[in-house]
C-alpha positions in Angstrom: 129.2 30.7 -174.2 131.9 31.3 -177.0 129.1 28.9 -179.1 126.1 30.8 -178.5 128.3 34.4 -179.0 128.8 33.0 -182.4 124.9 31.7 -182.9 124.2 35.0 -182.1 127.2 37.0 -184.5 125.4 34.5 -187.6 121.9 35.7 -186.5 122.9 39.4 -186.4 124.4 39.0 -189.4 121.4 37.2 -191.3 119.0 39.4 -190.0 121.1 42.3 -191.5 121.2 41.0 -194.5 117.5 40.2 -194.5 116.6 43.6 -193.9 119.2 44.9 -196.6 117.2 42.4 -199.3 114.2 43.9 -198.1 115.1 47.5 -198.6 116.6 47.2 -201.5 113.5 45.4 -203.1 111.3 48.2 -201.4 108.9 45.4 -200.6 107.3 42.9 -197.8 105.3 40.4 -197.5 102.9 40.7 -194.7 100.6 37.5 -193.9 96.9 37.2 -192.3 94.7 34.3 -191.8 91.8 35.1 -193.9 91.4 35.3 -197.6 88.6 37.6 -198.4 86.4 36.4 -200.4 86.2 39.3 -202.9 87.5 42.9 -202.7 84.7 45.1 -202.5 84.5 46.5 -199.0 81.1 47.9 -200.3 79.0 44.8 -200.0 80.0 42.2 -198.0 80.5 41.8 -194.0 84.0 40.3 -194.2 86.8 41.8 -192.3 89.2 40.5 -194.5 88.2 42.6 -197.4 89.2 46.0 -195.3 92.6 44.0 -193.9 93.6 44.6 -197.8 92.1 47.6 -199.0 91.4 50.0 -196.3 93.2 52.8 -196.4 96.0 51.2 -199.1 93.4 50.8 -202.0 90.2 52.3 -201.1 89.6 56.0 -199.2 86.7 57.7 -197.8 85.8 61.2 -197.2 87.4 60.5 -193.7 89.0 57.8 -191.9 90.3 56.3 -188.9 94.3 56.3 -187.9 95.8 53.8 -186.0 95.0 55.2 -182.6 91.1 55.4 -183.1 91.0 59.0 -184.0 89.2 60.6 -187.2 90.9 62.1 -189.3 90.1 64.0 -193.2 90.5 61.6 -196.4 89.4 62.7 -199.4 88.0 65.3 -197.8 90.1 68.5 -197.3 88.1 69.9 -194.7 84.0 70.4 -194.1 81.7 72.7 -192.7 78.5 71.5 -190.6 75.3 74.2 -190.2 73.8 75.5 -187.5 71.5 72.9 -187.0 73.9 70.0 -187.7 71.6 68.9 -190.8 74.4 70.2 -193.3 77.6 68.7 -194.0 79.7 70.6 -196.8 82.6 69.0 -197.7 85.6 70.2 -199.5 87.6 67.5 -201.8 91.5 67.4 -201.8 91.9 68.4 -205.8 93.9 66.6 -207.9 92.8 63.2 -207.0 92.5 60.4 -209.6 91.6 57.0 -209.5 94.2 54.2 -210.2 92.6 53.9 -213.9 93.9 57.8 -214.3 90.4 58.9 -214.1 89.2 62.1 -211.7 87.7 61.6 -208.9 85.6 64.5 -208.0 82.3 65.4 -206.1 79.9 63.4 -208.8 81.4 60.0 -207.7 81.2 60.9 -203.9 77.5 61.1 -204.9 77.6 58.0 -206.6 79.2 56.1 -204.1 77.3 57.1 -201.0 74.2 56.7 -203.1 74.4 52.8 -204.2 75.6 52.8 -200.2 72.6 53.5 -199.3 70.0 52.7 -202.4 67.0 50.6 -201.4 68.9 47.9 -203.5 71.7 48.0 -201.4 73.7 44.8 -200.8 76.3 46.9 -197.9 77.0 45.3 -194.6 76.7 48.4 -192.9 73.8 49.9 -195.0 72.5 51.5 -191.7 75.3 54.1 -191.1 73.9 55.4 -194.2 70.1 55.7 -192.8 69.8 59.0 -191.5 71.1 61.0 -194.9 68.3 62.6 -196.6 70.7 64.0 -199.7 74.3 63.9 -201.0 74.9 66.9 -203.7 77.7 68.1 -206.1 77.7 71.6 -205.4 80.7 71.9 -207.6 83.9 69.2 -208.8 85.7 69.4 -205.2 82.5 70.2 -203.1 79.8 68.0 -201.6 76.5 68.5 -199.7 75.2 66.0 -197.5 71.7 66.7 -195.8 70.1 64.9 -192.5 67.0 63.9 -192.0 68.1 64.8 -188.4 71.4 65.5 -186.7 73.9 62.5 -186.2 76.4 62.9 -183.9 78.4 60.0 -186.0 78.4 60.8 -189.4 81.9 62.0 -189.8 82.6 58.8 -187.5 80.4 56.5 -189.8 82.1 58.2 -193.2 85.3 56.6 -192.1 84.6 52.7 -192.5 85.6 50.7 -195.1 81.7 50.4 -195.9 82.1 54.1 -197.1 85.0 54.4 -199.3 84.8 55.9 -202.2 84.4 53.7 -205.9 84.6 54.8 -209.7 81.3 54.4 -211.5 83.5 53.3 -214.4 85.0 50.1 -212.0 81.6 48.4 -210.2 81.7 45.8 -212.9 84.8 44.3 -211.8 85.3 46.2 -208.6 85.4 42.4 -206.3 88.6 40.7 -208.3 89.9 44.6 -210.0 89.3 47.0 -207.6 90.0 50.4 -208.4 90.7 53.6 -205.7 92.2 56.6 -205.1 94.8 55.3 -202.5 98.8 54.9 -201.9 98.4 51.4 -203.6 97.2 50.1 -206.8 95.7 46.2 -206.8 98.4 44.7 -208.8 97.6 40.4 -208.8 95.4 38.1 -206.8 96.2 34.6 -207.0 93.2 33.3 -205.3 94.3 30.7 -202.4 97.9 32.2 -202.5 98.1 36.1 -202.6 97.0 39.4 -203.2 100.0 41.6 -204.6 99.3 46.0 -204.6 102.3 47.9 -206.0 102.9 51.6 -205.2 100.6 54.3 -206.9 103.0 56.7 -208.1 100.3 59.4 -208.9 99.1 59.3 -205.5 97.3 62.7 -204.4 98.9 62.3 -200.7 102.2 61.3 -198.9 103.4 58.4 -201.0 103.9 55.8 -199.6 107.0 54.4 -199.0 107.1 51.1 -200.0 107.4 50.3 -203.7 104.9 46.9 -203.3 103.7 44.8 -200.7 102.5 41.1 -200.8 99.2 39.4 -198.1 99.6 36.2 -198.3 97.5 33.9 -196.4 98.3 31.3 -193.8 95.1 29.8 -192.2 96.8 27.1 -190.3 98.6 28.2 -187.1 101.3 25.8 -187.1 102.1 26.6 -190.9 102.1 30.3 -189.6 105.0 29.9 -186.8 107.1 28.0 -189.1 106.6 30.6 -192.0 107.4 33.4 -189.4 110.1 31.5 -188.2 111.9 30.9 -191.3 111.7 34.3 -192.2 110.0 33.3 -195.4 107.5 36.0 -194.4 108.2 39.5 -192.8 105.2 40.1 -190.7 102.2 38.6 -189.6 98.6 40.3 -188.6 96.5 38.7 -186.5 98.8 36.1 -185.7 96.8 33.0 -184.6 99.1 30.8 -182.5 99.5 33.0 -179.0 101.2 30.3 -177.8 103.8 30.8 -179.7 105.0 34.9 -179.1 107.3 34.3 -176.2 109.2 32.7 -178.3 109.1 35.3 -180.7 109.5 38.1 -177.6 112.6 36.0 -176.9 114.2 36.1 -180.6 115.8 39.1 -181.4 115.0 38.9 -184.9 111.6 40.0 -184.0 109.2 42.7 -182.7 105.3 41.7 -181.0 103.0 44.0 -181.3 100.4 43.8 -178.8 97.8 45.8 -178.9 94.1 46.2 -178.6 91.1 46.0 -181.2 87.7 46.6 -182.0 86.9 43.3 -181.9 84.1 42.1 -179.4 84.3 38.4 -179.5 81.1 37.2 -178.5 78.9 33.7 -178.7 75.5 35.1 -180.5 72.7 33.3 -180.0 70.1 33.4 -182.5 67.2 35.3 -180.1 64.6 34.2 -182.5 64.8 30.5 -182.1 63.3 28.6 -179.6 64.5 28.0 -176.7 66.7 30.9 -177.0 63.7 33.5 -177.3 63.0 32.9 -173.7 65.8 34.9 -171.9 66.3 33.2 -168.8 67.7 30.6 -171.7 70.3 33.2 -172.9 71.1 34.4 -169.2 71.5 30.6 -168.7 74.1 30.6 -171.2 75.6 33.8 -170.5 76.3 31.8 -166.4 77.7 28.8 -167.8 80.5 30.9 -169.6 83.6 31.1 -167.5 85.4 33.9 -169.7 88.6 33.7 -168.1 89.2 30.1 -168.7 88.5 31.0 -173.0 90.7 33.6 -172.7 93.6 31.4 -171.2 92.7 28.3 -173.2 92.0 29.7 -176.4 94.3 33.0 -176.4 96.8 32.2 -173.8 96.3 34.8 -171.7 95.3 37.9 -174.4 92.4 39.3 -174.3 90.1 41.1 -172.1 87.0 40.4 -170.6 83.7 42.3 -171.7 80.0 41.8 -170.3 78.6 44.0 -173.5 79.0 44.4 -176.8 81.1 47.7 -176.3 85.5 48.1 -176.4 87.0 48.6 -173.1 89.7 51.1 -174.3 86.1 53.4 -175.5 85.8 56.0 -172.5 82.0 55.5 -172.4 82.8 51.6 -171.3 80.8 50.3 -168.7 82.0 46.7 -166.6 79.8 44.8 -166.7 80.9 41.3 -166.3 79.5 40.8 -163.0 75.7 40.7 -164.7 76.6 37.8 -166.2 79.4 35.8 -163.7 80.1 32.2 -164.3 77.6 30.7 -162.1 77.0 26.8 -163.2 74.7 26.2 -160.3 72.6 29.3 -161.1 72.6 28.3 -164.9 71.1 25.1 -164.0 68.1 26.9 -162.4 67.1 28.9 -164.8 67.3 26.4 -167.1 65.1 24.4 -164.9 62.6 27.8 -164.7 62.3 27.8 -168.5 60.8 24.3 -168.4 64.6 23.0 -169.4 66.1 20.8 -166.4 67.2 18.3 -168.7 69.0 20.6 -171.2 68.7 20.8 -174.6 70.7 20.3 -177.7 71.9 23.0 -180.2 74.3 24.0 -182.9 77.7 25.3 -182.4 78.9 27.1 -185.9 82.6 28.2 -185.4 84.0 30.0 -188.4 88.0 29.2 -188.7 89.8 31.6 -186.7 91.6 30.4 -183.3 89.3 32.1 -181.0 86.6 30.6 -182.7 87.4 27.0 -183.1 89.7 26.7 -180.2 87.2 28.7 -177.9 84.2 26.5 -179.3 85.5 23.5 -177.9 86.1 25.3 -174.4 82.7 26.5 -174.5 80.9 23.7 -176.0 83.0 22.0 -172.7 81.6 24.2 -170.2 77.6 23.9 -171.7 77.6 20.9 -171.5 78.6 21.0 -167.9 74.9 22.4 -167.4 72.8 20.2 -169.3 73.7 21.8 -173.1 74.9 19.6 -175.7 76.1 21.8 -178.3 77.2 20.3 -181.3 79.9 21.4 -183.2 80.0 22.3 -186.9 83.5 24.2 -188.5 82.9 26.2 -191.4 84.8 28.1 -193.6 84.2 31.9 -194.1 82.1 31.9 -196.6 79.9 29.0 -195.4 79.5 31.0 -192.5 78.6 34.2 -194.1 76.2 32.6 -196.3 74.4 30.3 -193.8 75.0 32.0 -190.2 75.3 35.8 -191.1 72.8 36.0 -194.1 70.7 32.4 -193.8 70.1 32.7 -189.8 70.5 29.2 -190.2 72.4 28.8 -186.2 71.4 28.4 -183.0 75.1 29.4 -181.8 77.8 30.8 -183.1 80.9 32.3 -182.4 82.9 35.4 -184.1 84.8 38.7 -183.4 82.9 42.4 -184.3 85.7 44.4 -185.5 83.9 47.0 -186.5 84.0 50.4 -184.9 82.1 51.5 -181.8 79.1 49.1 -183.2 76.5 48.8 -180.9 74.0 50.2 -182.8 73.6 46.5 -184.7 71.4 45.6 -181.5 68.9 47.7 -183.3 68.6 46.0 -186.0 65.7 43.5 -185.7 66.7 41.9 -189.1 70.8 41.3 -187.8 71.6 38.1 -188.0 71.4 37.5 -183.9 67.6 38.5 -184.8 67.3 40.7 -181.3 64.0 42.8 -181.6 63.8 45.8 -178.9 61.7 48.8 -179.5 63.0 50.7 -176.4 66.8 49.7 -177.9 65.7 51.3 -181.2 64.4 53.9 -180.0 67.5 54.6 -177.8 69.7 54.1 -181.1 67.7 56.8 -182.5 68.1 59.1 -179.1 71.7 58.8 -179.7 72.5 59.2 -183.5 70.4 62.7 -183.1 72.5 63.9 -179.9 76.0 65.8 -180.1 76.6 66.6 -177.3 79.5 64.8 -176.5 78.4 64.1 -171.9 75.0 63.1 -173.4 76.4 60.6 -176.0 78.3 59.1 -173.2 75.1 58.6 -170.9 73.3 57.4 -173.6 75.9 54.9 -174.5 76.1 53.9 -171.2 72.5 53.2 -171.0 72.8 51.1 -174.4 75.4 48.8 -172.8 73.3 47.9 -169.8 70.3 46.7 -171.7 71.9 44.6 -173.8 73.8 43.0 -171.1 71.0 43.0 -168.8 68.9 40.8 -172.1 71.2 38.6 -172.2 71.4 39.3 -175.9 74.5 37.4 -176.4 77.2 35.7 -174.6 80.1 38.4 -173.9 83.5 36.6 -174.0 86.1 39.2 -174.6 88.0 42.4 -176.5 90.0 40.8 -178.8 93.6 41.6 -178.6 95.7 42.6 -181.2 98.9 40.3 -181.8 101.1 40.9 -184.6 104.8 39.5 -185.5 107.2 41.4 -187.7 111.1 41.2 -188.4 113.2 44.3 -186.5 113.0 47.2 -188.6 109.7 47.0 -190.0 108.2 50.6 -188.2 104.5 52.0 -189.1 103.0 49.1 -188.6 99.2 49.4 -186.2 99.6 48.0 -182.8 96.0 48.4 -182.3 93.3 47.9 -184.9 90.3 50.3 -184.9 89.6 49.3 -187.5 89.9 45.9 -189.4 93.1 47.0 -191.7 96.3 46.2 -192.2 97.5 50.1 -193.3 100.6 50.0 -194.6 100.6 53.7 -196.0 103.4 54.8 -193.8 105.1 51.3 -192.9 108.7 51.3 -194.1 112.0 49.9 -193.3 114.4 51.1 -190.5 117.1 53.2 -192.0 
């Protein structure tokens, strides 16, 4: 007893000091799994580029706090007509970039125009579909005119797809990007780091840290140990759930559990044959036992979806029971679609732990009904080049973080290549209706269909796990977006 009192007396008093070095250097180090592959959250689909810039580099005319709400950005306030066709917004004044150049209404125009040019290489270049005209009325005012009304656009302003760039800094905007936020891009040592530094001419509330440091950790193992010797003081998205009781029982440390946007889902390229007959994908959908990926590959976190929609969202409908793990009735609709003896397919499973460690649980549990899947690991940008952009995959696996995004099912050219007129046309139902009771039906509606098509295999809501020192505060427990803010993270006093 007197031993461990003293175990615990050195702890307390290594952890004090810890924190002292930390607050004295102003600084943290915070790591994630994922290196993005450039930082322009403009024109590519991975998550990792908003983990580092949303919010700390980049702003939009709105954007989304840590408990899923919408809140102004760069926009002070706005005014919407009558008929919901006119958005006037009115900048904050005083803003600059991190170059020390203005940023005023003629760059909102810029920016949401190469958003949504016919060139446009964005991820999300549909949020952008329904806006007829963006306008400088003067430096701190812009117009933006709808086609029609959408009931999202304030919503769809706040994504990381939207922020707002300098014309000056699109040449070197991937490896030198340049905002208007709380942190200025400092050093990238690609494979290693990203360093940001405090912008001291910040428009806003400063933030309190003087620099912060991602560094990346894609093995699990190598991110227990790194947490463990403190050689790190937080990690987002830790990937070893296995491994946070321990944490939970160290009094060094906080967990942060918490809830995300994240649909984790196997898609199934509806395109390619056999998988454009749907008693296939309903085949697949009842040879998924959900539960058993969720305990295997997350230990336990996570919770069970049967659509492509977020539990926590108030419109949410349940419905897991359209697609129960039934092996037996797998087998017979396999054996309807001309299939009793299975078939073979592709498995692409991009490097994250719910990927690659829930690939082998599903690939398991196929197999059980007749479906060799073969396994291929890639890395990111394999899997963005050849899954995401090449529809070159019969299976794959991978977590949507982005917002509320179930409008992607009406996208015939996604990369899951589904192809529903009466979905479209629903999509389009609901991004002209406001009324908040009629969005929800709608929604609703959405949900079922896509479940009831079997569009994809619906695993689970990915949870949000994160690992910090004690002290660290302002840190998101849940993610609604894909973003490590750390705008008002600081150090306990």
């Amino acid at each position: 007893m007197k031993h461990f009192a003293r175990l615990a007396a050195v702890s307390a008093l290594a952890l004090s000091a810890g924190i002292g070095a930390a607050r004295a250097e102003g600084g943290i180090t915070v790591a994630m799994q994922l290196e993005p592959p450039h930082l322009d959250p403009t024109s590519a689909a991975a998550q990792a580029i908003d983990s580092v810039v949303y919010s700390n580099i980049f702003e939009g005319l709105t954007r989304f706090m840590g408990d899923g709400s919408v809140v102004p950005g760069l926009a002070e306030s706005w005014e919407i007509s009558d008929d919901g066709l006119t958005y006037t917004f009115s900048l904050h004044e005083g803003v600059t970039f991190h170059d020390g150049t203005a940023m005023d209404a003629e760059d909102v125009v810029f920016s949401l125009d190469r958003a949504r040019a016919e060139d446009s290489v964005n991820a999300q270049k549909a949020l952008f579909d329904g806006i007829e005209s963006v306008e400088a009325v003067d430096p701190a005012t812009v117009r933006i005119t709808l086609a029609e009304p959408n009931g999202n656009l304030l919503f769809n302003l706040a994504w990381g797809d939207a922020v707002i760039v300098a014309p000056e800094s699109i040449e070197t905007i991937k490896t030198n990007p340049v905002g208007t936020g709380a942190f200025r891009f400092a050093n990238w040592v690609q494979g290693d780091r990203i360093d940001i530094e405090k912008n001291p001419d910040y428009w806003g509330t400063p933030a309190v840290l003087d620099k912060a440091t991602f560094k990346f950790i894609s093995d699990p193992t190598a991110a227990f140990a790194a947490m463990m010797a403190e050689d790190i003081d937080a990690f987002a998205g830790f990937p070893a759930p296995e491994n946070l009781p321990q944490f939970e029982a160290d009094p060094r440390f906080q967990v942060l559990v918490g809830s995300t946007e994240g649909e984790t889902i196997l898609s199934i390229n509806n395109k390619q044959p056999p998988f454009d007959d749907i008693k296939v994908r309903e085949a697949i959908a009842h040879a998924i036992d959900r539960q058993a990926i969720i305990d295997g590959a997350m230990f336990g976190y996570g919770t069970p979806i049967g659509t492509h929609f977020a539990p926590h969202n108030p419109a949410y409908v349940d419905l897991t029971g359209t697609s129960a793990y039934d092996p037996e009735k797998s087998k017979a609709l396999l054996a309807e679609a001309g299939l009793a003896d299975g078939f073979e397919t592709t498995l692409h499973l991009p490097p994250p732990s719910y990927a690659r460690r829930g690939g082998e649980i599903i690939a398991a549990q196929l197999a059980e009904v007749g479906i060799k899947a073969e396994i291929i690991n890639v890395e990111w940008a394999q899997w963005l080049e050849s899954v995401f952009r090449g529809k070159n995959f019969g299976l794959t696996i991978v977590s949507h973080t982005e917002p509320m995004d179930i409008g992607i099912y009406a996208r015939p050219d996604y990369y899951f290549q589904y192809d529903n007129p009466d979905f479209q046309a629903l999509m389009d139902t609901l991004n002209r209706t406001t009324d908040p009771d009629k969005r929800t039906g709608l929604l609703q509606q959405a949900q079922t269909v896509i479940a009831e098509d079997f569009v994809n295999g619906y695993l689970f809501q990915l949870a949000n796990l994160g690992v910090a020192k004690v002290g660290l505060e302002g840190l998101w427990a849940n993610a609604p977006t894909a973003a490590i803010d750390l705008t008002a993270v600081s150090w306990a006093q």
